[in-house]
ChimeraX commands (.cxc) that place a marker at each C-alpha (Angstrom):
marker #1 position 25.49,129.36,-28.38 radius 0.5
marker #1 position 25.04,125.93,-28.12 radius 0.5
marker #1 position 22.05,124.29,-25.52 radius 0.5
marker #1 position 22.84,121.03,-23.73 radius 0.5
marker #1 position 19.93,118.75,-23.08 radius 0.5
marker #1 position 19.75,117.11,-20.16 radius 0.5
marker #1 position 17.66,113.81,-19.32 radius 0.5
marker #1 position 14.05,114.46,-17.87 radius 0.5
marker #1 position 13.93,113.03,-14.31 radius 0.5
marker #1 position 11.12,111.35,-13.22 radius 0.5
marker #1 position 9.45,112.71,-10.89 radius 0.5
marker #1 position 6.98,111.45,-8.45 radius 0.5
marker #1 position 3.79,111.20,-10.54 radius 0.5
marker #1 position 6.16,109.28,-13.02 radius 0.5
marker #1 position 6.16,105.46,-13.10 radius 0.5
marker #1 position 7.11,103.55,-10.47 radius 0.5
marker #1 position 9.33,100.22,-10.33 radius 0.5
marker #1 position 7.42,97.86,-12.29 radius 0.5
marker #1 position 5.83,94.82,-10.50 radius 0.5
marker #1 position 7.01,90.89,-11.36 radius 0.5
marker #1 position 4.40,89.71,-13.67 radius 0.5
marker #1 position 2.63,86.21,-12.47 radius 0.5
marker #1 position 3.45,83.32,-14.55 radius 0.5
marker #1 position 1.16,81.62,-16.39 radius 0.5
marker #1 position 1.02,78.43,-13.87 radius 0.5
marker #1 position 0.71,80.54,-11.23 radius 0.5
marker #1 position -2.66,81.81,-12.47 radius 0.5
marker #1 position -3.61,78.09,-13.70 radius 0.5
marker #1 position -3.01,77.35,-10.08 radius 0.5
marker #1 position -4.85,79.85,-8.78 radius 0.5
marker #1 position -8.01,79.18,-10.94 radius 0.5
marker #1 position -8.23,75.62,-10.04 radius 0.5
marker #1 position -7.97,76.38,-6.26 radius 0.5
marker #1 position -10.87,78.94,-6.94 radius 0.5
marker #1 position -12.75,76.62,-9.15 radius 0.5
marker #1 position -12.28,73.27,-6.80 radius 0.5
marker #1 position -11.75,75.12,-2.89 radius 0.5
marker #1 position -15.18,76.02,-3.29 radius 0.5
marker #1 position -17.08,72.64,-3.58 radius 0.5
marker #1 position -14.56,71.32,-0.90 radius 0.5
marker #1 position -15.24,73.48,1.62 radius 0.5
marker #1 position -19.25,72.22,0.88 radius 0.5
marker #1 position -18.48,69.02,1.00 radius 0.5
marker #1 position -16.71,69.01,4.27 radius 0.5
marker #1 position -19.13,71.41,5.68 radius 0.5
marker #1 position -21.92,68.97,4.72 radius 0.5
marker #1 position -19.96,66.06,6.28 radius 0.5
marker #1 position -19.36,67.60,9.44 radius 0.5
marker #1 position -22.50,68.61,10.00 radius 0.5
marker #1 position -24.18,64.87,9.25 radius 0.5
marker #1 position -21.22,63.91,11.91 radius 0.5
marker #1 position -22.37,66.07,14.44 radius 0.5
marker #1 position -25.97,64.92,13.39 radius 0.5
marker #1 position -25.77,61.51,14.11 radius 0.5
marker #1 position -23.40,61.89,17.13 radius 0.5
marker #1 position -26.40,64.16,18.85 radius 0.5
marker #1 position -28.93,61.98,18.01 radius 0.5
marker #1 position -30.51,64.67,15.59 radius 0.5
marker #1 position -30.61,62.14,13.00 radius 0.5
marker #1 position -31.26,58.24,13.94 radius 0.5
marker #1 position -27.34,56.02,12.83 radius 0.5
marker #1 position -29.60,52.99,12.23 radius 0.5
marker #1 position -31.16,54.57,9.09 radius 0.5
marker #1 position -28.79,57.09,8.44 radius 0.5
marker #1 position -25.52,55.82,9.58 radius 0.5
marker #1 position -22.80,58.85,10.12 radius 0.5
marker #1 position -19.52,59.81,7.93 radius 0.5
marker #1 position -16.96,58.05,10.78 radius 0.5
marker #1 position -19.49,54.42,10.49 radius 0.5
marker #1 position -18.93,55.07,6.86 radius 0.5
marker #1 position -15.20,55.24,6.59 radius 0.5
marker #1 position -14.97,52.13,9.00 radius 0.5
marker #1 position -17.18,50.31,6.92 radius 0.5
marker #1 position -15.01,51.10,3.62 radius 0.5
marker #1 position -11.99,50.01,5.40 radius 0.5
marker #1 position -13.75,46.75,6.52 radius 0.5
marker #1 position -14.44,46.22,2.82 radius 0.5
marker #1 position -11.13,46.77,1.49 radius 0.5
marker #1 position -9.80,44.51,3.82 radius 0.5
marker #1 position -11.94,41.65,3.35 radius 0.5
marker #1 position -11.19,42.17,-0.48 radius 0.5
marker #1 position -14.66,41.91,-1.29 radius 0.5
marker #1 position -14.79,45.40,-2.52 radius 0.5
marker #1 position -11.81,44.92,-4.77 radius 0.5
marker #1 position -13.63,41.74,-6.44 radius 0.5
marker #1 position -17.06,43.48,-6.66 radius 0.5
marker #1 position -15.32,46.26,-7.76 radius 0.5
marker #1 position -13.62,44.42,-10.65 radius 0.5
marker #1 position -16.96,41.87,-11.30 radius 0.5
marker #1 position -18.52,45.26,-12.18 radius 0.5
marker #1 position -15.67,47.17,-13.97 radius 0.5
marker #1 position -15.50,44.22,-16.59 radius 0.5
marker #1 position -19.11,43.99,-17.38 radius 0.5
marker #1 position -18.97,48.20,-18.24 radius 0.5
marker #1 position -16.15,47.95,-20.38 radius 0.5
marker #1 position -17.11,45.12,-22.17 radius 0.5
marker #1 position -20.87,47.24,-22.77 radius 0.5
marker #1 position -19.14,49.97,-24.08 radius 0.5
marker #1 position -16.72,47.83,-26.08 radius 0.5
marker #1 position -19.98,46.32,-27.58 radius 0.5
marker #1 position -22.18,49.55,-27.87 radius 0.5
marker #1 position -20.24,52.13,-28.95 radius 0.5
marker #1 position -18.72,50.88,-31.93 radius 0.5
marker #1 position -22.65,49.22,-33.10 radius 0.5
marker #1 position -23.86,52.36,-32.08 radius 0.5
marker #1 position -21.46,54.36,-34.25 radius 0.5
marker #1 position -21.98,52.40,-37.29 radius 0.5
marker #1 position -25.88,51.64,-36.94 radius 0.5
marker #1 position -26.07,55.73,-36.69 radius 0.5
marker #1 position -23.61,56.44,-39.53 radius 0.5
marker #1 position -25.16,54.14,-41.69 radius 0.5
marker #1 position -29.17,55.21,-40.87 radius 0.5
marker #1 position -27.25,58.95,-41.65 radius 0.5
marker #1 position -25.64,57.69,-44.71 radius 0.5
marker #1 position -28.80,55.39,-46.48 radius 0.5
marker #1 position -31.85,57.45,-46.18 radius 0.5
marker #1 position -34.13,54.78,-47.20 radius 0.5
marker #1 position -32.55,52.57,-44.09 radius 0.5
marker #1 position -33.28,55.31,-42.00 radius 0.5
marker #1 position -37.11,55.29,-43.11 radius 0.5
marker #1 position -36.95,52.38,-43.04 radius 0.5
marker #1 position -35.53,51.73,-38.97 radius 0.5
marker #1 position -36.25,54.70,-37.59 radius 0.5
marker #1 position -40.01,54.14,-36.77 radius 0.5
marker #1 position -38.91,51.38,-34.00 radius 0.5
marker #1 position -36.29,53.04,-32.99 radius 0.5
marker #1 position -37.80,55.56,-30.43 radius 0.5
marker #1 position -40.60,53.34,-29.10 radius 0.5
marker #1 position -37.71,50.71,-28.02 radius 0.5
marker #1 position -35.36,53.12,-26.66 radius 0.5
marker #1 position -38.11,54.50,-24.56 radius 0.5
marker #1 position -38.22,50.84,-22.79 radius 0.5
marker #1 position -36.84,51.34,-19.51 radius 0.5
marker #1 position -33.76,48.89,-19.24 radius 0.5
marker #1 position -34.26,48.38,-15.45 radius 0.5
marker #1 position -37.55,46.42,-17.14 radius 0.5
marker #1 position -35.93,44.70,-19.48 radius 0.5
marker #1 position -33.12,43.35,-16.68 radius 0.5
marker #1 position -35.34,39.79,-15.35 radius 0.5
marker #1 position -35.52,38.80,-19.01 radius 0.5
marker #1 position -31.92,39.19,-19.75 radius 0.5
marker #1 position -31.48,37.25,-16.39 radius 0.5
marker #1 position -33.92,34.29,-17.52 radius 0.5
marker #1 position -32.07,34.63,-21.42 radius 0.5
marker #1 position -28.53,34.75,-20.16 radius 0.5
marker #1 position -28.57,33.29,-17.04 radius 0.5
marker #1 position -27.09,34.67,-13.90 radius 0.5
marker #1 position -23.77,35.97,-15.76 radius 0.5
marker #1 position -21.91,38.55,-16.69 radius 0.5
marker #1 position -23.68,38.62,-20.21 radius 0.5
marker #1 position -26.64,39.49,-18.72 radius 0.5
marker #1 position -24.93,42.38,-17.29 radius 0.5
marker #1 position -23.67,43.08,-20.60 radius 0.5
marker #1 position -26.73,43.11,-22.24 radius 0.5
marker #1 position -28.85,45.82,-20.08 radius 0.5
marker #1 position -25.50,47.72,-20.68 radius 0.5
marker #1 position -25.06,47.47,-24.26 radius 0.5
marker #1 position -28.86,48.18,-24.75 radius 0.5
marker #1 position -28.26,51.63,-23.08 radius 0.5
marker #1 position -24.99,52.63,-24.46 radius 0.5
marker #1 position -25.92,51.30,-28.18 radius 0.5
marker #1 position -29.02,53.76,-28.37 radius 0.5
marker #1 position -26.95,56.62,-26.86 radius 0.5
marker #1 position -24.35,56.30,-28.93 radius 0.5
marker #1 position -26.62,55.88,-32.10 radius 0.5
marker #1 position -28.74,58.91,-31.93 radius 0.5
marker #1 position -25.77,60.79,-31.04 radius 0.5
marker #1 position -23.91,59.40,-34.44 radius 0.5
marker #1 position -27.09,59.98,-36.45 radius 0.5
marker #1 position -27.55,63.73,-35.21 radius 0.5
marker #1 position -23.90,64.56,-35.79 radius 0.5
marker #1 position -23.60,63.33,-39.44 radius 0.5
marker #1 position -26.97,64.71,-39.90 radius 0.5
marker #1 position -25.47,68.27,-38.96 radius 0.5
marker #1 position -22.23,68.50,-40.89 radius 0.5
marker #1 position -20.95,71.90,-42.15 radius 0.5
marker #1 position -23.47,71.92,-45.78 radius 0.5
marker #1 position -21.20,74.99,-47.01 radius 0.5
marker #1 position -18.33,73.26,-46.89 radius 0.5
marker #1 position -19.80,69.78,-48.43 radius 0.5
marker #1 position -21.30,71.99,-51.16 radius 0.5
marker #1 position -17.73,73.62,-51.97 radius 0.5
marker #1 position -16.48,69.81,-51.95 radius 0.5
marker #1 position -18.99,68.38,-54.41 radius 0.5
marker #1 position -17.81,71.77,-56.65 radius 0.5
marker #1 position -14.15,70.98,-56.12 radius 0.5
marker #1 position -15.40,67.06,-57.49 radius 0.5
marker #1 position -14.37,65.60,-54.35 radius 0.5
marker #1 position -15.74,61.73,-54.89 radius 0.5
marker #1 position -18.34,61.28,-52.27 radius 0.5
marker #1 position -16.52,59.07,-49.94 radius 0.5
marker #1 position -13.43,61.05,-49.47 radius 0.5
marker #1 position -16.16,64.02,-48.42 radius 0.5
marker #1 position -17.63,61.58,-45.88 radius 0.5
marker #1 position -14.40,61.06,-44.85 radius 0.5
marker #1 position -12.82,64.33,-44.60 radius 0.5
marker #1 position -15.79,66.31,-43.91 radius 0.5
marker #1 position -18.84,64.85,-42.33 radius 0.5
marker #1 position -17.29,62.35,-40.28 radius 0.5
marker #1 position -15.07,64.69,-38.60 radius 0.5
marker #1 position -17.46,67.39,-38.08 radius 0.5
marker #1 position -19.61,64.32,-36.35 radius 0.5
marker #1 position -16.74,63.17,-33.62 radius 0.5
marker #1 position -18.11,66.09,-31.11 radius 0.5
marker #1 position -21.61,64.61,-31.34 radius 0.5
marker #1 position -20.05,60.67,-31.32 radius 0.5
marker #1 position -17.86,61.94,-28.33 radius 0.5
marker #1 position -21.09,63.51,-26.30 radius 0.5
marker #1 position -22.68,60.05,-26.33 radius 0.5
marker #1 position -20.16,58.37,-25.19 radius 0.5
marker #1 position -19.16,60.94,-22.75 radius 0.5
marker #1 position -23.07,59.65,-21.62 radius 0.5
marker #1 position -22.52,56.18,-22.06 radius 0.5
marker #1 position -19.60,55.82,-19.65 radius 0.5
marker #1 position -22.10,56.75,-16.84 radius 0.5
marker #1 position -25.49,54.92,-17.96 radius 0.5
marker #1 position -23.18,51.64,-18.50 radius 0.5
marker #1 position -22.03,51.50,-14.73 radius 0.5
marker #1 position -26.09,52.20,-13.96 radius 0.5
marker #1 position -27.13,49.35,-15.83 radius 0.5
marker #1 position -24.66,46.86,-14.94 radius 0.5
marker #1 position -25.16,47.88,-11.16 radius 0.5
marker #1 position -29.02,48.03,-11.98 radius 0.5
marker #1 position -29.16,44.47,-13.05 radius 0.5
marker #1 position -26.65,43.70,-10.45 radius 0.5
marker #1 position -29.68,44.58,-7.37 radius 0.5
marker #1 position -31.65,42.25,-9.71 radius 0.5
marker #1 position -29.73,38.92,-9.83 radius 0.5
marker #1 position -26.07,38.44,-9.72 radius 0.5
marker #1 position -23.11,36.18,-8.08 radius 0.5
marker #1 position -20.63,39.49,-7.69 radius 0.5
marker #1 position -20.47,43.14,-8.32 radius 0.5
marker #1 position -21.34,46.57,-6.29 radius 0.5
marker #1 position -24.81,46.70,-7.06 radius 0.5
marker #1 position -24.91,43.16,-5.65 radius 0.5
marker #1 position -23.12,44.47,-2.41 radius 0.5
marker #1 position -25.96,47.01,-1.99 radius 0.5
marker #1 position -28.24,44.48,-1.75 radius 0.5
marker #1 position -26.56,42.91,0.69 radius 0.5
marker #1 position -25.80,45.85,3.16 radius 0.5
marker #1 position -29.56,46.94,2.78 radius 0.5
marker #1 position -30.88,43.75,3.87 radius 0.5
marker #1 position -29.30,42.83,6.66 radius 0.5
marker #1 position -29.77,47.17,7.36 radius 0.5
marker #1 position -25.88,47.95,7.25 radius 0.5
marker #1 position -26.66,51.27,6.02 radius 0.5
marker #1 position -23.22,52.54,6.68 radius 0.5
marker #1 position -21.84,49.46,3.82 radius 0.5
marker #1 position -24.70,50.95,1.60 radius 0.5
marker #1 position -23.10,54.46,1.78 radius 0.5
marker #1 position -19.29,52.92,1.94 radius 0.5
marker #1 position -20.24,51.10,-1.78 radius 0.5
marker #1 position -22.42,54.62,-3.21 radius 0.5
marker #1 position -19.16,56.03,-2.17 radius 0.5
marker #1 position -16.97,53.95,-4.33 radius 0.5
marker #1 position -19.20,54.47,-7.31 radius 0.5
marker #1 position -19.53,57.96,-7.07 radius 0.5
marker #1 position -15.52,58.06,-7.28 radius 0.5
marker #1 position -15.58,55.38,-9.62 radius 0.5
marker #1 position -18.05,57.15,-12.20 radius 0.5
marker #1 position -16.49,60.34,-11.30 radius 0.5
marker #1 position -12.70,59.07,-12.33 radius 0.5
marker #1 position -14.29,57.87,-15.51 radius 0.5
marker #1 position -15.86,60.67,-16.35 radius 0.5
marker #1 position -12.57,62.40,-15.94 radius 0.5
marker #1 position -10.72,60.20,-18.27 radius 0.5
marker #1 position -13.51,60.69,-21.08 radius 0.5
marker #1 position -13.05,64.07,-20.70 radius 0.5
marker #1 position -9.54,64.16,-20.88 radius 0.5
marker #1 position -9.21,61.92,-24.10 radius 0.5
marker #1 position -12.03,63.97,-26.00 radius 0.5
marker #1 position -9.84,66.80,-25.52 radius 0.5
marker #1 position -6.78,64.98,-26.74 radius 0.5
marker #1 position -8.61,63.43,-29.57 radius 0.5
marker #1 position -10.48,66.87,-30.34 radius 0.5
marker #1 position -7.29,69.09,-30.15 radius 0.5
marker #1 position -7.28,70.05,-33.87 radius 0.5
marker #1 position -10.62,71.97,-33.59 radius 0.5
marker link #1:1,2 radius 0.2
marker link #1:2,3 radius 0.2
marker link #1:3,4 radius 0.2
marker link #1:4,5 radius 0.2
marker link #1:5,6 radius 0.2
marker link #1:6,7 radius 0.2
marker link #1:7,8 radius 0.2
marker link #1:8,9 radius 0.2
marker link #1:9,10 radius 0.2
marker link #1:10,11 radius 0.2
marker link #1:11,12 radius 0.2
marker link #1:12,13 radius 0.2
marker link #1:13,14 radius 0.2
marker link #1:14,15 radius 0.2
marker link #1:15,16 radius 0.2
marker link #1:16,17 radius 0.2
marker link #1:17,18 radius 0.2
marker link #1:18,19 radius 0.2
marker link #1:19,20 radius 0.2
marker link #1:20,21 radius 0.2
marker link #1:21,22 radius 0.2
marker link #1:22,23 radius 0.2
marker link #1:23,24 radius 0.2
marker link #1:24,25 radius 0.2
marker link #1:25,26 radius 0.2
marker link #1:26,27 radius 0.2
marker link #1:27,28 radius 0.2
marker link #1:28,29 radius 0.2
marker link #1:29,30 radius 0.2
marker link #1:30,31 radius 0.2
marker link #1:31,32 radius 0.2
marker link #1:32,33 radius 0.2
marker link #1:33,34 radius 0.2
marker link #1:34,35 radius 0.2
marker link #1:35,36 radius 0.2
marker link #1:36,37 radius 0.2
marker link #1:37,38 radius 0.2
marker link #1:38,39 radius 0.2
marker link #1:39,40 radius 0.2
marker link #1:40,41 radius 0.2
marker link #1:41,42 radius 0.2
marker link #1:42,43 radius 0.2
marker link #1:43,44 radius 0.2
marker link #1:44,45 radius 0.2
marker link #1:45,46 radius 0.2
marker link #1:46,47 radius 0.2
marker link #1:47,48 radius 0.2
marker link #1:48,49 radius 0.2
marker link #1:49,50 radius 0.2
marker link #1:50,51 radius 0.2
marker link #1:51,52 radius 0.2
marker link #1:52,53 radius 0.2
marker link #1:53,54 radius 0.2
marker link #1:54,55 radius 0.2
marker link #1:55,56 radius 0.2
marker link #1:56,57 radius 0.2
marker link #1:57,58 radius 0.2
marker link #1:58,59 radius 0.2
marker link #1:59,60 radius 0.2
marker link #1:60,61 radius 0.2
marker link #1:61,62 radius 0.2
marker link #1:62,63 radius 0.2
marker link #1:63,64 radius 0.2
marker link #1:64,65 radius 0.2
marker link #1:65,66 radius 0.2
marker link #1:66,67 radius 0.2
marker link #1:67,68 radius 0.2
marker link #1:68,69 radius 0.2
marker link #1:69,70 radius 0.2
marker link #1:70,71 radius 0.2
marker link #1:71,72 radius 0.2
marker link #1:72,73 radius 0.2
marker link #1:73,74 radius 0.2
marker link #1:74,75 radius 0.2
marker link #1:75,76 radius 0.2
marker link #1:76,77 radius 0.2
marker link #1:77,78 radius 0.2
marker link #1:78,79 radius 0.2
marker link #1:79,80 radius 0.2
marker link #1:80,81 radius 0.2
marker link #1:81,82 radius 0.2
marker link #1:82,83 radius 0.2
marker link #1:83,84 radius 0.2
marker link #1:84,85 radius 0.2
marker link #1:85,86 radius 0.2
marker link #1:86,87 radius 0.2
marker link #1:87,88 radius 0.2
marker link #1:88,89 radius 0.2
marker link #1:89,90 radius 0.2
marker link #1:90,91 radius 0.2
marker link #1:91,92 radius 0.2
marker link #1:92,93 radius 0.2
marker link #1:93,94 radius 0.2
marker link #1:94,95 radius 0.2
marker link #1:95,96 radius 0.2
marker link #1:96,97 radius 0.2
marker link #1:97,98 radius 0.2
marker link #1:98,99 radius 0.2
marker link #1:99,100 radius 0.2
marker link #1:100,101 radius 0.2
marker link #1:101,102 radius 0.2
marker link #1:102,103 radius 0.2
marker link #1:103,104 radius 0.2
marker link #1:104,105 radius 0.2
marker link #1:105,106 radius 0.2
marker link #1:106,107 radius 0.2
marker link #1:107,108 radius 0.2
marker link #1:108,109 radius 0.2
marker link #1:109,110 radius 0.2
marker link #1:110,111 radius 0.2
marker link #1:111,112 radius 0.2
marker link #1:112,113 radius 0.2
marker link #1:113,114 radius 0.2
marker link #1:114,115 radius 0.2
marker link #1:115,116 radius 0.2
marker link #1:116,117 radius 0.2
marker link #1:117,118 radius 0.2
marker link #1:118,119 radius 0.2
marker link #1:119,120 radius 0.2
marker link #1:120,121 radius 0.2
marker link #1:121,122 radius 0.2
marker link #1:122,123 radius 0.2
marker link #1:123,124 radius 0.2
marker link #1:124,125 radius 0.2
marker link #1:125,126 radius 0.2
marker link #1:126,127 radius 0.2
marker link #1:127,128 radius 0.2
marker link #1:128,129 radius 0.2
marker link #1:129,130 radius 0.2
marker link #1:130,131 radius 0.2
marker link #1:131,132 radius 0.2
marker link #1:132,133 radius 0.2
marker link #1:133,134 radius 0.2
marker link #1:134,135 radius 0.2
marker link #1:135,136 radius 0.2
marker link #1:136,137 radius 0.2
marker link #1:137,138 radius 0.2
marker link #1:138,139 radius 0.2
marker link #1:139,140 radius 0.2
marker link #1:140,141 radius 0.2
marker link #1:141,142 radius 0.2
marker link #1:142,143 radius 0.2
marker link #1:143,144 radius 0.2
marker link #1:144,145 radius 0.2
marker link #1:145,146 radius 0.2
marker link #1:146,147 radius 0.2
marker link #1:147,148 radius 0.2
marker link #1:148,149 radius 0.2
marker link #1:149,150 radius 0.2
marker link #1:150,151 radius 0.2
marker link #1:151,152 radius 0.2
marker link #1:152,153 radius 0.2
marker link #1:153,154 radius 0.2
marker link #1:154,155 radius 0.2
marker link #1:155,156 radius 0.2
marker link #1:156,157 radius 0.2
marker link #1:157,158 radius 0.2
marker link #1:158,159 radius 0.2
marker link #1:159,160 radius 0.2
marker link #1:160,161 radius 0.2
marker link #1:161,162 radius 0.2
marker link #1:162,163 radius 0.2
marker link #1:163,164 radius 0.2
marker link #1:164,165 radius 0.2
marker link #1:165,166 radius 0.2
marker link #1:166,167 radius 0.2
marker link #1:167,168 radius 0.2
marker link #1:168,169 radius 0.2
marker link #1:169,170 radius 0.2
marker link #1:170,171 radius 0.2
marker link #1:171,172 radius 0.2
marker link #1:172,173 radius 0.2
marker link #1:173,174 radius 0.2
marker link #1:174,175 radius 0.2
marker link #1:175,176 radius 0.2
marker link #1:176,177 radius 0.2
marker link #1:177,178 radius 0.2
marker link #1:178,179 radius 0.2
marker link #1:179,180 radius 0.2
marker link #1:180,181 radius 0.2
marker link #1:181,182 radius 0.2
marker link #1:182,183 radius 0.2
marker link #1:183,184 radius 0.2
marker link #1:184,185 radius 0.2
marker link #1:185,186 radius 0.2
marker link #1:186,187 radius 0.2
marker link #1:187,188 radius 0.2
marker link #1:188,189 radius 0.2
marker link #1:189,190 radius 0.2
marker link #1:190,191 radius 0.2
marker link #1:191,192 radius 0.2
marker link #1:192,193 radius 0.2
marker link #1:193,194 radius 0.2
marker link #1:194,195 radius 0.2
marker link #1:195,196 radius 0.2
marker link #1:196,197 radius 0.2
marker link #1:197,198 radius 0.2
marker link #1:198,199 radius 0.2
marker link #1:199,200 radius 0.2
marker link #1:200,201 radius 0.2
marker link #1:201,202 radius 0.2
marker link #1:202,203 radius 0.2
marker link #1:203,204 radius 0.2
marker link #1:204,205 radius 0.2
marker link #1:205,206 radius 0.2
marker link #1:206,207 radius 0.2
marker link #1:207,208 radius 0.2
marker link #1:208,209 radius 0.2
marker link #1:209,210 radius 0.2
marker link #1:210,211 radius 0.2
marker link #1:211,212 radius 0.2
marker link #1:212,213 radius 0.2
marker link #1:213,214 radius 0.2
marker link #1:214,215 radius 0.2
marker link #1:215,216 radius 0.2
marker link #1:216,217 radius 0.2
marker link #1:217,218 radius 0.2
marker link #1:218,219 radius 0.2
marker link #1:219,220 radius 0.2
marker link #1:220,221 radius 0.2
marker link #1:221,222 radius 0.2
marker link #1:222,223 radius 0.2
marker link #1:223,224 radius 0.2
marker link #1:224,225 radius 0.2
marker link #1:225,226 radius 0.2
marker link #1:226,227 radius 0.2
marker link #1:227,228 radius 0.2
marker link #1:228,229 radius 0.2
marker link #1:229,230 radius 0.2
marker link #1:230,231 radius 0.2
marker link #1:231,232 radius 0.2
marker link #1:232,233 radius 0.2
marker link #1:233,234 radius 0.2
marker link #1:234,235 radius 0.2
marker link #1:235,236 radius 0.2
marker link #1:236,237 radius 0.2
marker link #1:237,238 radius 0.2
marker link #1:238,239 radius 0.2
marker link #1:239,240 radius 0.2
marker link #1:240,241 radius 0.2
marker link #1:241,242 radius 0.2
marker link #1:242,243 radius 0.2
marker link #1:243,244 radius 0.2
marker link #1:244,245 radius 0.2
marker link #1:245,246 radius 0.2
marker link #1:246,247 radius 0.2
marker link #1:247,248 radius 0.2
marker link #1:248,249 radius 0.2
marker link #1:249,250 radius 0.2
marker link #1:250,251 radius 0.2
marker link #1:251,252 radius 0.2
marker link #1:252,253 radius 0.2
marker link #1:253,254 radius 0.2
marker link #1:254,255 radius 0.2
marker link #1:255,256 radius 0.2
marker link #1:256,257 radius 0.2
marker link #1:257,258 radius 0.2
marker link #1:258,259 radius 0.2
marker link #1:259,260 radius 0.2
marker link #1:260,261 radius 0.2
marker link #1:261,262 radius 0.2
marker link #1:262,263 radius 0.2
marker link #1:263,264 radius 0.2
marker link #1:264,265 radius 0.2
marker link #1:265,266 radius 0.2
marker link #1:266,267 radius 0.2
marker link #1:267,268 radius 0.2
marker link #1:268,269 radius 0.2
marker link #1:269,270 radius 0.2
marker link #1:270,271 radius 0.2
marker link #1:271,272 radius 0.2
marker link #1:272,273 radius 0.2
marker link #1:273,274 radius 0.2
marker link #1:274,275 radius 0.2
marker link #1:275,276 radius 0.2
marker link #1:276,277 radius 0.2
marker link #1:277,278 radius 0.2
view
């Protein structure tokens, strides 16, 4: 006799309907709201509560001004289209440091890596003058270069140049020794190992000074601006704090700290880009 199967039902411990999967840029999404809701909601907190400060009189607006004095202020600027000039007086003098200091910085490293007797040699002086602080060194660029740009410049590219340097040095100085040892085996000539295996390994350590560099430059060609200058933000400090505007002071700290921030973004972005293949 024959036996006909019949199909197991499911009953109600069984599996359900299955739920719709999230997509991947649903999550993304997600994970940035988490990872960015959080410091907004501080720094709106923070701001309403200095608003409230100053509008109850539990902090004094003459020396600490107040978010809405702030806001008016930056619009007064950007009207005026001083803040666009000072803005662009100051952007110039950065990227012409870094266009300076990074690529001296890279080389003077690589090469102190690459000539052991150099680096013997330099290194001595190289510590004791990085350890000058640059904000000292900014009235004698002044008297050397006059009240200019270069002046700028220079307390810029002496920053970024030493940055970049050690960071250069440190990098080559750390390359994979396993893999340069399987290389001289192979009889890879010594340059094409440079090439193809120390300096790669060293573009992390290159890219962490510059990362660096980006935000020191804008501090010393603002720094030097407070000192002596005929434009820039640091200049328009100045200003606001002595005639006691301390709502412009905050409006141009403002613009730098979205400035520098911006930057910093950008750097971060292209080192991924340019890192992609690790």
């Amino acid at each position: 006799m024959s036996v006909t199967a019949f199909p197991a039902t499911v009953g109600a411990g069984g599996p359900g309907p299955q739920k719709p999967q999230v997509g991947e840029g649903s999550r993304r999404l997600r994970g940035l709201l988490g990872s960015v809701g959080g410091p907004v909601v501080l720094l709106v907190g923070a701001l309403v509560l200095w608003e409230v400060a100053a509008a109850r009189g539990w902090v004094a607006v003459s020396t600490f001004s107040s978010p809405s004095l702030v806001w008016a202020e930056l619009r007064d600027l950007a009207a005026s289209g001083a803040l666009g000039s000072d803005l662009i007086a100051t952007l110039t003098a950065m990227l012409v440091s870094l266009a300076i200091g990074i690529p001296l910085g890279v080389f003077v490293g690589l090469l102190l890596a690459a000539v052991p007797a150099v680096d013997r040699l330099v290194s001595p002086f190289l510590v004791p003058l990085n350890s000058i602080p640059r904000i000292a060194l900014a009235p004698l660029f002044v008297i050397w270069f006059g009240i200019t740009m270069n002046a700028k410049v220079a307390v810029a590219v002496s920053i970024v140049f030493f940055m970049v340097l050690f960071n250069a040095k440190s990098g080559i100085k750390s390359a994979d020794t396993d893999m340069m040892m399987v290389a001289r085996m192979l009889g890879i000539p010594r340059w094409s190992i440079f090439r193809k295996v120390v300096l790669p390994g060293s573009v992390p350590a290159i890219f962490a000074g510059v990362r660096l560099s980006v935000t020191y430059s804008l501090l010393g060609v603002v720094a030097t601006e407070m000192v002596a200058a005929r434009d820039g933000l640091g200049l328009s400090i100045v200003r606001n704090a002595t005639n006691f505007n301390i709502g412009g002071v905050f409006a141009v700290l403002l613009v730098l700290a979205v400035f520098a921030t911006v930057l910093a973004f950008v750097v971060g972005r292209a080192e991924k880009w340019i890192l992609r293949w690790q």
